[in-house]
Structures are given as C-alpha cells and as structure tokens.
C-alpha positions in Angstrom: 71.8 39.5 59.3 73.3 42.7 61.2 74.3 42.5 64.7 75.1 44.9 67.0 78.5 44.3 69.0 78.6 46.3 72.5 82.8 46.2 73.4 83.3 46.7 77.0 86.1 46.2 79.4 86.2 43.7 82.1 88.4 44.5 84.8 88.9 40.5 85.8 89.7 40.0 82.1 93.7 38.7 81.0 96.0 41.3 80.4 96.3 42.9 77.2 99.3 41.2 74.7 100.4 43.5 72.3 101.5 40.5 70.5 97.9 39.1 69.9 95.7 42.2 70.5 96.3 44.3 67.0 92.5 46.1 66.9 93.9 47.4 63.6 94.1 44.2 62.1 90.7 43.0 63.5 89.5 46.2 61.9 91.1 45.6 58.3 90.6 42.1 57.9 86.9 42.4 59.2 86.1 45.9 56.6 88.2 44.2 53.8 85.4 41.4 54.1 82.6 43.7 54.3 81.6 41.8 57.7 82.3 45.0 59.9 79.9 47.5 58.4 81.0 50.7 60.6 82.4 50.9 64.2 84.2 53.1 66.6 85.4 53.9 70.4 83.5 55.6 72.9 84.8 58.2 74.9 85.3 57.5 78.8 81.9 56.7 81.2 82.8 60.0 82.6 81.9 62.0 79.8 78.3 60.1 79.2 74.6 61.6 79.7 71.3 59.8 80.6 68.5 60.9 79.4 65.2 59.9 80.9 61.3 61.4 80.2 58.9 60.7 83.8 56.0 62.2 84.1 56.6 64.9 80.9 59.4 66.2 82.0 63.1 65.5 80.8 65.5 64.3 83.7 69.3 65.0 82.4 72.1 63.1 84.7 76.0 63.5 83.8 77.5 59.7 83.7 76.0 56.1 83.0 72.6 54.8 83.8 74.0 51.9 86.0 76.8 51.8 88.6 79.2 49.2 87.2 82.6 48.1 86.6 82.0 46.9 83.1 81.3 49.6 80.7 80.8 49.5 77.0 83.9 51.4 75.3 83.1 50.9 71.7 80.7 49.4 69.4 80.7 47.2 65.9 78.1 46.4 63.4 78.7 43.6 61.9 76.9 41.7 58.8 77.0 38.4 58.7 75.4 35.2 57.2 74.3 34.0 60.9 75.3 34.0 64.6 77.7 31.0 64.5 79.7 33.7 61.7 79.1 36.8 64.3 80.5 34.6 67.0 83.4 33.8 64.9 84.0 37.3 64.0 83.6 38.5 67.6 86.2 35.9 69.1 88.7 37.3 67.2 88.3 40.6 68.4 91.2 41.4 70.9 88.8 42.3 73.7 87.5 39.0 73.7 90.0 38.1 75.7 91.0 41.5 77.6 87.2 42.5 77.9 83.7 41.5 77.1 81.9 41.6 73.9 77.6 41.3 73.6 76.3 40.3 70.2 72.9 41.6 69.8 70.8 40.9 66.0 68.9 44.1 64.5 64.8 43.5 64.6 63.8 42.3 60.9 61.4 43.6 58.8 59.7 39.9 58.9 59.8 39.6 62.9 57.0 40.9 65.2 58.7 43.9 66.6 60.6 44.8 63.6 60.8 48.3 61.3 57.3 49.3 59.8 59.1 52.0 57.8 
C-alpha cells in the first residue's frame, strides 16, 4: 500500500541532534529497501502559490492557503506492506522527533473513491 508522508516542522518540537538526525541515512536505508518510492524538500512557505477557481474565475495568491506555524517542508512516498510498517518507517525519520510527520494512504482501485483510470 502507498502512503503519502507530508514532513513539516514544528516549532515546539526537540532540537535537532546531529548525532541522531542523519536524513541521509533515513533516505538510503529506506530506497535501498524499496520502501521510500521517491521524495524530496520543499522550498520555503514564502515561495508557495494558491490556486483557487470561484465562480469561473482563477484567484492566484503568493504564500500558503492557511496561516500557521507548522508547514509541510518535504514529502515521502512510501510503499509498504501496511500502516503498522509506514508508522515504523516514519518514526525513524529524523523529523519525527524535530518536526511532524502525517501518513496519509493513496485511494485503491478497490475502494469507493478510488482511480477509474
């Protein structure tokens, strides 16, 4: 099953410990597996765009949809066997304990709501 893993900082999160924190080793051991299927940073919340459609026309606003403190910063998508393996995976991400992480699963083919195509 694919999840989608939304990284985002929490500013009343623990420090960061260089000691325990390597991203690059969460990143090798996770792709050497084949659990982490693709992810990346995102630039700063300054540099997003929100796009919106009311009434036919196309509203265009520099920044984030919502005001808040905690904003996602990367992303993960992860394939795994179930959720308890996700949350494994996810808990040993470094931001799990310097940020916040959100584990979401893809739609199925076989669920009401999933792909048609």
């Amino acid at each position: 099953m694919r999840y989608m893993m939304f990284v985002a900082i929490d500013p009343e999160a623990e420090l960061d410990d260089p000691d325990e924190d390597n991203i690059d080793e969460w990143v090798a051991r996770h792709d050497a597996s084949g659990a982490r299927v693709i992810g990346d940073r995102l630039r700063p919340v300054d540099d997003a765009t929100t796009v919106r459609r009311r009434n036919g026309k196309v509203l265009v606003t520099d920044g984030p949809f919502a005001e808040s403190r905690e904003w996602i910063v990367g992303f993960d998508i992860l394939e795994c066997a179930d959720l308890d393996e996700a949350i494994e995976i996810a808990s040993q991400h470094p931001m799990a304990r310097g940020g916040r992480l959100e584990l979401r699963p893809f739609w199925t083919d076989e669920e009401p709501g999933g792909s048609t195509a």
